[in-house]
C-alpha positions in Angstrom: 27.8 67.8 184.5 24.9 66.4 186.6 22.7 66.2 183.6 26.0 64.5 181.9 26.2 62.0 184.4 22.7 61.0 184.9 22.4 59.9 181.4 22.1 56.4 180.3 26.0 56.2 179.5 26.5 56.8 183.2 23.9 54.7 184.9 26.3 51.9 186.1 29.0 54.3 187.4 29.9 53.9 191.2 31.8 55.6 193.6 35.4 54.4 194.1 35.7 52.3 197.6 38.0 53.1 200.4 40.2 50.0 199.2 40.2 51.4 195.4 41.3 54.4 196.5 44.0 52.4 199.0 45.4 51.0 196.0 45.3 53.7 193.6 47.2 55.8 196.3 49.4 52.7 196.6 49.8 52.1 192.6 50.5 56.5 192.4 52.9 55.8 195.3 55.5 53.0 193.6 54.8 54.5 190.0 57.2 57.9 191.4 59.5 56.1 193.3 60.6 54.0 189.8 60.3 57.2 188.1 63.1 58.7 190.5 64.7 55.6 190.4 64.7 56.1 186.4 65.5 59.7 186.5 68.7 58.9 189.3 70.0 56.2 187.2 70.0 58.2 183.9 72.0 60.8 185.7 74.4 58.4 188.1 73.8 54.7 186.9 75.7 53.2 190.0 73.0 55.2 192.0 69.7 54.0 190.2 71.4 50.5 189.8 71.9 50.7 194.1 67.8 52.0 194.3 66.7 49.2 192.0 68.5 46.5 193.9 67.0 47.7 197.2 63.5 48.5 196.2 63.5 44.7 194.9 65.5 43.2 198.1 63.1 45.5 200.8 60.0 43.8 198.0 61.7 40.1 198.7 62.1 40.9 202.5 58.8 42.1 203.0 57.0 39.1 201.0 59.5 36.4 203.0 58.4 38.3 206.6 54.6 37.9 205.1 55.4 34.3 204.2 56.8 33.0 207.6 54.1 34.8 209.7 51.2 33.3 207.3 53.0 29.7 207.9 53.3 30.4 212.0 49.5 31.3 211.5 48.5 27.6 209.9 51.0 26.0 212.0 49.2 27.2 215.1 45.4 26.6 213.6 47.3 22.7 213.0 47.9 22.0 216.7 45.2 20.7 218.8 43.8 23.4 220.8 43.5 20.7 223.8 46.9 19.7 224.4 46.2 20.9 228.4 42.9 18.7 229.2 40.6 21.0 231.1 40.4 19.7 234.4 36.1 19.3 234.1 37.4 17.2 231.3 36.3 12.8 231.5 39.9 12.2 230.2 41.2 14.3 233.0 40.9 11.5 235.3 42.0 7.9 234.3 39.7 5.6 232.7 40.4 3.1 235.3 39.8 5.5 237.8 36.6 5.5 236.9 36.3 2.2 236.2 37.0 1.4 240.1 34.7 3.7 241.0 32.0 1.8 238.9 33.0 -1.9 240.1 33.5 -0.1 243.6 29.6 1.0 243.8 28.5 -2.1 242.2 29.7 -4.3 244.7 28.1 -2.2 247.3 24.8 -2.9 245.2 24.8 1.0 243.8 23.6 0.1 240.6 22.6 3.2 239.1 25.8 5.2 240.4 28.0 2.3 238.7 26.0 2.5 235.4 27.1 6.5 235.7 30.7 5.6 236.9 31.7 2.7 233.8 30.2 5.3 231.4 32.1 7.8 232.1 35.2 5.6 231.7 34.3 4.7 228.2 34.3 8.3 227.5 37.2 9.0 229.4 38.9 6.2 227.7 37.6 7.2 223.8 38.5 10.7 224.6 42.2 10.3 225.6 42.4 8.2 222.5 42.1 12.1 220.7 38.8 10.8 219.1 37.3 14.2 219.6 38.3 17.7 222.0 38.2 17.1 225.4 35.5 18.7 226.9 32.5 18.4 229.5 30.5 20.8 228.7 29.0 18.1 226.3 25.8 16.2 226.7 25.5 11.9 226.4 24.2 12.9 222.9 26.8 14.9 221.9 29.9 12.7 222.4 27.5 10.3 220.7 27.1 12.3 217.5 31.1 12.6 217.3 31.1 8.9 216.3 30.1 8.4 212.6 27.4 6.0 211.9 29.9 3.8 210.2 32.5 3.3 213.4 32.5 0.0 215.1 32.1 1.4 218.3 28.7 3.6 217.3 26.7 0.8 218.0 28.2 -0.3 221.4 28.4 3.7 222.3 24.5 4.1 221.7 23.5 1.0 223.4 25.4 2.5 226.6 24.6 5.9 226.2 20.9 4.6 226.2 21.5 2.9 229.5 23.1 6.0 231.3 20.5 7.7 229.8 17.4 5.5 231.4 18.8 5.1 234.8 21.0 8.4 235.4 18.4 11.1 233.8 15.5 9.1 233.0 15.5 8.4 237.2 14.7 4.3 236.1 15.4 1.7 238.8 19.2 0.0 237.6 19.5 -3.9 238.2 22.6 -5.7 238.8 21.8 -7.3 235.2 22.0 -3.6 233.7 24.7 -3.0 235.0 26.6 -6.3 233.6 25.8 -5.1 230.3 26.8 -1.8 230.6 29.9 -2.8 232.2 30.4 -4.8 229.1 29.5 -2.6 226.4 31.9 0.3 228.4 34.6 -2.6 228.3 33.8 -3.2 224.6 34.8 0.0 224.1 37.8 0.1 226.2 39.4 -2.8 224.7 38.4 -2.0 221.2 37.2 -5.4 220.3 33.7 -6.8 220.7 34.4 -9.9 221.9 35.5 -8.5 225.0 31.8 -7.1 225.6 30.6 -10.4 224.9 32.7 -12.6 227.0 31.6 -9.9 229.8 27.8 -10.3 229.1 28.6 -13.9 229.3 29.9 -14.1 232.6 27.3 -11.4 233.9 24.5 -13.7 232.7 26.7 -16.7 234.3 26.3 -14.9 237.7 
């Protein structure tokens, strides 16, 4: 038999897997109970009629029951995850929260610590309009690389982020003038327009 099975005939055999032997067991399994259900109904026929009818039923329950929990499992996968903001979360706090922080520090000359402040209100403000998960854990970058190329507000985002970036991390002296334009762009973004960033940078440059 070894000498069969290591010819050339053989070479490609392999050994059945757990889940071929699963479903052979599976396949011997349903091929007797339709030949007792045969056999009864040859010898009663209201019997193997009654067998027949609830082999197929307890088939249509099962697949039903399979059904229902493999559409609870999309519908689940379908609802936001972030429903509860994390409290570490931007959005957790109102936009305008921060935004009074920012105009707060500002007018006590904290130029840098306003810059931080109306930045975090744009984010705050993008993320409770659902454009991406809440969540803190991300970096200035990040929140930047959730807005495709091609979104109006990339451009207005970047320019900020670039200005958090340079005073907040980059330790760079802020200016009331930086500050105007960030406070702009952050509004920009706010207010979805453009024009309300540069009706902003106009008064800025006004005072």
């Amino acid at each position: 038999m070894a000498q069969v099975l290591a010819g050339r005939d053989f070479r490609d055999l392999e050994e059945p897997s757990v889940r071929d032997s699963m479903l052979e067991r599976v396949n011997n399994w349903l091929n007797h109970i339709i030949e007792q259900m045969t056999s009864l109904r040859a010898r009663s026929a209201w019997v193997g009629r009654l067998l027949v009818w609830g082999f197929i039923l307890a088939v249509c329950v099962a697949l039903v029951f399979a059904l229902l929990q493999l559409e609870r499992r999309w519908r689940v996968r379908m609802v936001p995850a972030d429903l509860v903001v994390a409290s570490t979360a931007p959005s957790a706090r109102n936009w305008q929260l921060w935004l009074d922080d920012a105009r707060h520090a500002a007018s006590s000359g904290l130029w840098r610590e306003a810059i931080h402040f109306v930045y975090w209100a744009a984010i705050a403000r993008l993320e409770a309009r659902r454009l991406w998960p809440a969540d803190r854990a991300r970096t200035p970058r990040e929140y930047l690389a959730l807005l495709v190329a091609g979104d109006p507000r990339h451009a207005h985002l970047l320019s900020l982020t670039r200005s958090f970036e340079r005073t907040w991390y980059g330790g760079r002296a802020a200016v009331e003038s930086d500050y105007r334009d960030a406070e702009a762009l952050a509004t920009s973004l706010i207010e979805g327009s453009a024009s309300g960033a540069r009706a902003m940078a106009a008064e800025g440059g006004k005072a």
